[in-house]
C-alpha positions as CSV (number, residue, x, y, z in Angstrom):
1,X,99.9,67.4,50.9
2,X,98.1,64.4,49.7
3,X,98.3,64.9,46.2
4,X,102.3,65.6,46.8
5,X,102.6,62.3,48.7
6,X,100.6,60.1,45.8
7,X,102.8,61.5,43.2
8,X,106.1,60.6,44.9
9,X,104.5,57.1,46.2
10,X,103.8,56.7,41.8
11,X,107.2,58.3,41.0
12,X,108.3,55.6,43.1
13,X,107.0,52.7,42.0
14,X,107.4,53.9,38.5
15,X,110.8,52.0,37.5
16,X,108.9,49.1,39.0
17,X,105.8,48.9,37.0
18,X,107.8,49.7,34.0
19,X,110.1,46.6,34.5
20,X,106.7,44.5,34.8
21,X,105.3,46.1,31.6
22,X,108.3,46.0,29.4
23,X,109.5,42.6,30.5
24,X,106.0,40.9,32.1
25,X,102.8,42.3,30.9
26,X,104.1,42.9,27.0
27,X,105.7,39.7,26.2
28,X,102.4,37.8,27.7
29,X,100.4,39.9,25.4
30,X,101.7,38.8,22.8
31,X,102.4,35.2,23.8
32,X,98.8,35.5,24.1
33,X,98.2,36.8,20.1
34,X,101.2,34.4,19.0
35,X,99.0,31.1,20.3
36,X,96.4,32.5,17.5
37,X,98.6,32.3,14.7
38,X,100.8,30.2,13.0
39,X,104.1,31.8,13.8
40,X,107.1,29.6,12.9
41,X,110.9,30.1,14.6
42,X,111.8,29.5,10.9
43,X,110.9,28.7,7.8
44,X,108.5,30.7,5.4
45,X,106.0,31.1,8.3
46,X,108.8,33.1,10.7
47,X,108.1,35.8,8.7
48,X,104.3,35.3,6.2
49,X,102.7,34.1,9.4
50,X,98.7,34.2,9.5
51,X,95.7,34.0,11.7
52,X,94.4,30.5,12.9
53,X,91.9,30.9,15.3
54,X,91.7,28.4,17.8
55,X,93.4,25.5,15.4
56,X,96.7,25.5,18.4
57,X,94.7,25.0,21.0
58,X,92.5,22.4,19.4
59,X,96.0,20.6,18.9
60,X,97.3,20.9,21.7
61,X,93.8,19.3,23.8
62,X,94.3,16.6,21.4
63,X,97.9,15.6,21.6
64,X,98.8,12.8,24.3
65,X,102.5,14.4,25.0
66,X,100.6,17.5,26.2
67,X,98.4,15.3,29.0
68,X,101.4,13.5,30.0
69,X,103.3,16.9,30.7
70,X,100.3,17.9,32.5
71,X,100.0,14.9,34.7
72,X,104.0,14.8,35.5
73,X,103.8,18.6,36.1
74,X,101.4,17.8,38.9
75,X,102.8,14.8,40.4
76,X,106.1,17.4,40.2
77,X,103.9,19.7,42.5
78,X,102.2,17.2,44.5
79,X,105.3,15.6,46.0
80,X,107.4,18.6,45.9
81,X,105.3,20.7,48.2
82,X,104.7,17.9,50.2
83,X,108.7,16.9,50.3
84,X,109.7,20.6,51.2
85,X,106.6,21.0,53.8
86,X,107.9,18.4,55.7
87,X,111.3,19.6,55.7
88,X,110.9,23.4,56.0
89,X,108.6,22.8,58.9
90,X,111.2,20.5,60.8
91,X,113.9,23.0,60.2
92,X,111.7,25.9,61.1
93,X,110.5,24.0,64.5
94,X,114.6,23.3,65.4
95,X,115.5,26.7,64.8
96,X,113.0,27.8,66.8
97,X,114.1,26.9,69.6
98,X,115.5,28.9,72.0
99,X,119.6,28.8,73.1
100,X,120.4,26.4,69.9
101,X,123.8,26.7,69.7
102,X,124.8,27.2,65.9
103,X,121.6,28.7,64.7
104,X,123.2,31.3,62.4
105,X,125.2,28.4,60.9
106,X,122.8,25.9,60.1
107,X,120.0,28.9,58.8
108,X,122.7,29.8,56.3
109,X,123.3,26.4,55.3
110,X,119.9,25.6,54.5
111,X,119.1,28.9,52.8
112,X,122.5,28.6,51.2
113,X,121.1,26.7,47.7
114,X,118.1,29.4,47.2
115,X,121.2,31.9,46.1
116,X,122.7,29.4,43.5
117,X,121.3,29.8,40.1
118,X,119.4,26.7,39.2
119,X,121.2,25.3,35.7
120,X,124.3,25.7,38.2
121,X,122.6,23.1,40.7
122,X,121.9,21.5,37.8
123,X,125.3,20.6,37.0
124,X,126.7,19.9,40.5
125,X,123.7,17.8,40.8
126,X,124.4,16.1,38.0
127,X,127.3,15.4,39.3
128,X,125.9,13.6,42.5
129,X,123.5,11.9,40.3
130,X,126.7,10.4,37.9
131,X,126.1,7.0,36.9
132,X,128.7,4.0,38.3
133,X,131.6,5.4,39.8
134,X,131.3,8.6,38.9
135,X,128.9,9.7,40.7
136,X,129.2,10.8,44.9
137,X,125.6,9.3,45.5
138,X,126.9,6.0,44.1
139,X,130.4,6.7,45.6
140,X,128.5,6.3,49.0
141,X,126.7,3.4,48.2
142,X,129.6,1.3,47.5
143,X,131.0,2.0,50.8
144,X,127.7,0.6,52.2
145,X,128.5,-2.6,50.0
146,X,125.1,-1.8,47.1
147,X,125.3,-1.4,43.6
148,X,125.1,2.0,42.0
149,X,122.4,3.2,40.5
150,X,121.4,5.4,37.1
151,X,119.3,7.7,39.2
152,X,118.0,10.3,36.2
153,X,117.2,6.7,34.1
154,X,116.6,4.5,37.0
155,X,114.3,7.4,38.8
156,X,114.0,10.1,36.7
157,X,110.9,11.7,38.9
158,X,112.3,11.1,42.3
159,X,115.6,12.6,41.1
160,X,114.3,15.4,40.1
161,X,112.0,16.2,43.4
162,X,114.7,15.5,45.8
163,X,116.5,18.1,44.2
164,X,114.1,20.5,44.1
165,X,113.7,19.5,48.0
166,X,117.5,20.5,48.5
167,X,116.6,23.2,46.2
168,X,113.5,25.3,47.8
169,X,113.2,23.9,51.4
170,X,115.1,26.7,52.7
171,X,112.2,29.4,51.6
172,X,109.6,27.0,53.1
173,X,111.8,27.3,56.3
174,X,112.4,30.7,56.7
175,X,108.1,31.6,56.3
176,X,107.6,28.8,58.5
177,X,110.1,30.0,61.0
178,X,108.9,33.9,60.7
179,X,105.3,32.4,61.7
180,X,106.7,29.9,64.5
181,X,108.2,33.6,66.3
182,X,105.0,35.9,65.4
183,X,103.0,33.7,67.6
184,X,102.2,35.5,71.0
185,X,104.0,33.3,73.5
186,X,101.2,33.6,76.2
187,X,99.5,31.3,74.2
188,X,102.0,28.5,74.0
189,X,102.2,29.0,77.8
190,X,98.5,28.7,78.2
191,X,98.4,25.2,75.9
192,X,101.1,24.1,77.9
193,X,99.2,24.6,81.3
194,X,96.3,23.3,79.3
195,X,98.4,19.9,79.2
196,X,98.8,19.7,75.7
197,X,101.4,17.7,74.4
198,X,104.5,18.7,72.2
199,X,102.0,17.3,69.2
200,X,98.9,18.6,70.4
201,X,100.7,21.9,70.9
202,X,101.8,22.1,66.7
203,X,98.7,20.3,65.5
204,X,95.6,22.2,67.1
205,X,98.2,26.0,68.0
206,X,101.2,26.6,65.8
207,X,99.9,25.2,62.3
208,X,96.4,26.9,62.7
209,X,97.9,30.3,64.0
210,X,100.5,30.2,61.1
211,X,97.8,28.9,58.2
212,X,98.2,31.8,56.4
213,X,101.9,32.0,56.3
214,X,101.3,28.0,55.0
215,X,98.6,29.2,52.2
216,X,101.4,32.1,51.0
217,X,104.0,29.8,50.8
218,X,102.0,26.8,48.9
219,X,100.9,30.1,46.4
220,X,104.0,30.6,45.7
221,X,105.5,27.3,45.3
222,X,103.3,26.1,43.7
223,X,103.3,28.4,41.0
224,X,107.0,28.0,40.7
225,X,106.7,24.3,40.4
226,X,104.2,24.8,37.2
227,X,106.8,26.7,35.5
228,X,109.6,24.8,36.5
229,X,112.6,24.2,33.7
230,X,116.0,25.5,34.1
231,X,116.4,22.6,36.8
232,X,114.8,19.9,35.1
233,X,116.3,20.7,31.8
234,X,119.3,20.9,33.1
235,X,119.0,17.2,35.1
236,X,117.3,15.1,32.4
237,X,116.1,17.6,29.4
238,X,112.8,15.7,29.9
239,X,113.8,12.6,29.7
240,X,114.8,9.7,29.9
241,X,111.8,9.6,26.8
242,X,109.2,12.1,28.0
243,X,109.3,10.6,32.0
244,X,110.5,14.7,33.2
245,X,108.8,16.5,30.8
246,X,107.0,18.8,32.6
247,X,104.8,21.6,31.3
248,X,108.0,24.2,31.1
249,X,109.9,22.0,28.9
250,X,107.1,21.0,26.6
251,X,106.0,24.6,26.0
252,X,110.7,24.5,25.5
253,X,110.4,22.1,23.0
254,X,107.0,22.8,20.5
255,X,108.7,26.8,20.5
256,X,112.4,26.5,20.2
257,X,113.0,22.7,19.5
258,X,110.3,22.0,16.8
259,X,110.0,25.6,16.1
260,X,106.3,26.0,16.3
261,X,106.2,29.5,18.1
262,X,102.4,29.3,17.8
263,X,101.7,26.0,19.3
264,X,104.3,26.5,21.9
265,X,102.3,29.8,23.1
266,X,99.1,28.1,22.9
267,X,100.8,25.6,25.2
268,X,102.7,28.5,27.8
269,X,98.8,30.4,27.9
270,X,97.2,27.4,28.7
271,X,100.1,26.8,31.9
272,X,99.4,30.8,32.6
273,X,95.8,29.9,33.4
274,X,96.6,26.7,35.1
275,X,98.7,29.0,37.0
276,X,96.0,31.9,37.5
277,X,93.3,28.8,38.9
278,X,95.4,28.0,41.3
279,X,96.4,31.5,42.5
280,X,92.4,32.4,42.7
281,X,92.2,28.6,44.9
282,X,94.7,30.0,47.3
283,X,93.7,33.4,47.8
284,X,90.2,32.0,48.2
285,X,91.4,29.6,51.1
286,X,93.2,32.8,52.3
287,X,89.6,34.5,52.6
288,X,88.0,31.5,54.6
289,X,88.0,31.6,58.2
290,X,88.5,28.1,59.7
């Protein structure tokens, strides 16, 4: 009876596993080989490519544009998990609450952007973001009597994370809100007794009992915010300059802008371990009892 159940639970998961070969665990293989060679999107070396060693990567820790990518990426992080924390936590904390009236409305208006496609809030940001007149942002600030701003030249960086803040908060919100509830309520009513006040009550009860939640979420985000392009690329392509070029769009342009495949997979392995530290980080903090 065993043996009949593991081979349906692996019949199962089959179609599964064989998406995350054929379209996961394949294609990094051979990102992985490609950062070794020489491999050109054209030219004579898209098809006589050869062997290099470790000539991409010793590029790549020498080139400037690749720090700066680097150090934008994590500012990118930095202020977006900190921007969509904030938020998602607020939300989750309102919605909380019992007897809100509109509940169901305002949960699907914040979750609402997670099932847009992201070059498509892309363009309608980009339309909010329109310089002069054009744009609603600057539409609004005239009727406050200020001057309108380039925002994607002006500030390319905050532009970009306040999208992403419109963008993801509603995730952060629903995890944070699925922790809020899982929390036995006998022990809000005993910190209430206790005395503890409303911020006493979410510093030293909810956000400890709900740490875990916090670690998944930041795991995930985090991840996505190393890889992030289709927004960005959308928004700014990078620029103005190199101000948005973040790690995605510099792996983007070495591969299919400059055409050098192999410098551009040397670049996307060197984000996948990035990526893979950070993953081991969090599911080490997962592991440690506080």
């Amino acid at each position: 009876m065993a043996r009949t159940d593991n081979r349906l639970f692996f019949l199962l998961l089959s179609p599964a596993l064989l998406l995350i070969t054929v379209f996961t665990l394949l294609p990094g293989i051979w990102a992985i080989y490609v950062s070794f060679t020489d491999l050109a999107l054209a030219g004579p070396k898209a098809l006589d490519y050869t062997f290099i060693g470790l000539r991409n990567y010793q590029r790549l820790f020498a080139d400037e544009r690749f720090y700066n990518s680097l150090w934008l990426t994590l500012q990118y992080t930095f202020f977006t998990n900190l921007g969509q924390f904030v938020l998602g936590l607020s939300a989750a904390l309102i919605l909380g609450r019992r007897h809100l009236r509109g509940q169901n409305l305002l949960v699907a208006i914040i979750v609402l952007p997670m099932v847009i496609p992201g070059i498509t809030q892309a363009l309608i940001w980009s339309s909010m973001l329109g310089a002069k007149e054009f744009g609603t942002l600057n539409r609004l600030l005239g009727l406050l009597g200020m001057e309108p701003v380039i925002w994607t030249r002006t500030l390319p960086m905050i532009s970009i994370v306040l999208v992403n803040f419109w963008n993801n908060s509603g995730f952060a919100m629903i995890l944070f809100l699925a922790g809020l509830q899982s929390i036995p309520q006998e022990v809000l009513e005993a910190a209430t007794i206790d005395g503890a006040s409303s911020w006493q009550m979410l510093v030293r009860v909810k956000l400890p009992l709900i740490r875990y939640v916090i670690l998944l979420w930041l795991l995930l985000n985090t991840i996505g915010c190393l890889g992030m392009f289709d927004l960005v690329f959308g928004l700014t392509r990078g620029g103005p300059g190199n101000a948005t070029e973040l790690l995605g769009i510099y792996v983007y342009n070495q591969g299919f802008q400059y055409f050098e495949l192999g410098f551009g997979s040397a670049a996307a392995v060197i984000m996948l371990v990035i990526s893979l530290g950070m993953a081991f980080l969090y599911v080490r903090l997962m592991r440690v009892e506080f």
